[in-house]
N, C-alpha and C positions, 0 to 999 in steps of 0.2 A: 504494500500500500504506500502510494507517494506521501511524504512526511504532509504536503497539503492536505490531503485526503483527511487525515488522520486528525490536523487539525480544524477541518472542516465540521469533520462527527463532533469533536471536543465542543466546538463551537456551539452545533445545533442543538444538542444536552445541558450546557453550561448560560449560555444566551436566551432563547429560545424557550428553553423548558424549563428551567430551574429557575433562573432573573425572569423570564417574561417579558426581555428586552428583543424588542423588533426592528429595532432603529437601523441596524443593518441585516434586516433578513434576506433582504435582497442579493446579498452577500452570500447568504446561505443558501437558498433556496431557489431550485432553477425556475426560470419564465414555464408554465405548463405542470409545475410540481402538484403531486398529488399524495395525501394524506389517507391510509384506513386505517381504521382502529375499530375493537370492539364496538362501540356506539356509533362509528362512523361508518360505516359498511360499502356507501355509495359511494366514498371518496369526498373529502373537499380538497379545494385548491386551496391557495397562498393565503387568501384572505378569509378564508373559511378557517383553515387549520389556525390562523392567529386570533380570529373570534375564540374559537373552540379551547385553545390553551387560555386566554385571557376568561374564559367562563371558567373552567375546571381552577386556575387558579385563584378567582374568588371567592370558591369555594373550599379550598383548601390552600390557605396562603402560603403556607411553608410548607409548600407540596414540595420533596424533592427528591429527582431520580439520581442514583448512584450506582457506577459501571461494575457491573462483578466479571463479564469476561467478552473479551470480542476476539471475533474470528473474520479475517477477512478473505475473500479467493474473488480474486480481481476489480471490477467497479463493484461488488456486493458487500455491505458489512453487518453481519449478524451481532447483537450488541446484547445481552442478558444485562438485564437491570433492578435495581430494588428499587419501586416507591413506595414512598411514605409521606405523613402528613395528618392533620388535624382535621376536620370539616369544622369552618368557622362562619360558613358560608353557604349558602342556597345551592344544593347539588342534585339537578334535575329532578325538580321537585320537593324534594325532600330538606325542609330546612335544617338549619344548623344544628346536629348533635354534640357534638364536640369528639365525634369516634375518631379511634384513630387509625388507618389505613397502615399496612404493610404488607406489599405482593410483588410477587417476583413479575418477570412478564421479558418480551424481548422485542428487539425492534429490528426489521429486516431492513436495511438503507441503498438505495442507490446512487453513484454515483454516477454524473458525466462532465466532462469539461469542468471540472471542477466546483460543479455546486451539487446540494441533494435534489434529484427528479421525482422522488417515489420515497415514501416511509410506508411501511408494515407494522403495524403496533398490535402487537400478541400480549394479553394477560389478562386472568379469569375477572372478568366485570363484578359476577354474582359474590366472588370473595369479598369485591372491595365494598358492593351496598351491603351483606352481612355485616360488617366489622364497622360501618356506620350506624346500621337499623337495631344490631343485638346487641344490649351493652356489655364490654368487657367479663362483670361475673358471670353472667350467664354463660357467656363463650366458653370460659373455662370451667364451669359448672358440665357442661357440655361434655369438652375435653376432658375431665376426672370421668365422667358417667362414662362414655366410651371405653374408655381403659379398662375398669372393671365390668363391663357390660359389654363386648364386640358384636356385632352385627353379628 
């Protein structure tokens, strides 16, 4: 992977997702880019996918993803990450609990001439409204119960 490359991902993750800084996305993100993710299924483009980060993170303002491993084989980068974060905020529908999100998930990236074209965003939705909707005790009320009780 070209050292740009490399610092392009950094950028998309660090800029983009985690600050919520757009100011040079265009930097990032090519003319025609396209966004899926579990709730986005259809795709948005550029201006969609900055709506859509700037929702998710009013809803969770210290939303933040962190890289656990990346594998690249040529313009593709497979990127495994942990989010986390608080709900302080209105999350499709659901107002503010104060739950806190932690789920792995990954993001498949393309690149061309040096911007991202394409992001693939993989991880279990239904985790992250659980660990919103069921409060903490309960979860692990859950988890004890499981342990001595298995399917």
């Amino acid at each position: 992977m070209p050292a740009n490359d490399k610092i392009l991902v950094d950028r998309y993750f660090s800029e983009l997702l985690n600050d919520g800084d757009f100011a040079r996305a265009h930097e990032i993100l090519a003319p025609g880019f396209l966004f899926y993710g579990p709730s986005t299924r259809d795709g948005l483009d550029s201006e969609g996918f900055m709506r859509f980060v700037a929702e998710t993170r009013a809803a969770f303002s210290n939303k933040h993803f962190a890289e656990l491993d990346r594998i690249v084989d040529g313009n593709r980068v497979a990127l495994r990450f942990r989010m986390t974060g608080m709900q302080d905020g209105s999350f499709h529908g659901i107002p503010p609990m104060g739950g806190m999100i932690n789920v792995e998930g990954f993001d498949l990236i393309y690149i061309n001439q040096g911007k991202i074209t394409e992001v693939h965003a993989y991880f279990d939705l239904m985790t992250v409204v659980q660990q919103i909707l069921i409060p903490a005790p309960v979860r692990m009320f859950g988890e004890i119960v499981s342990r001595f009780w298995p399917r």
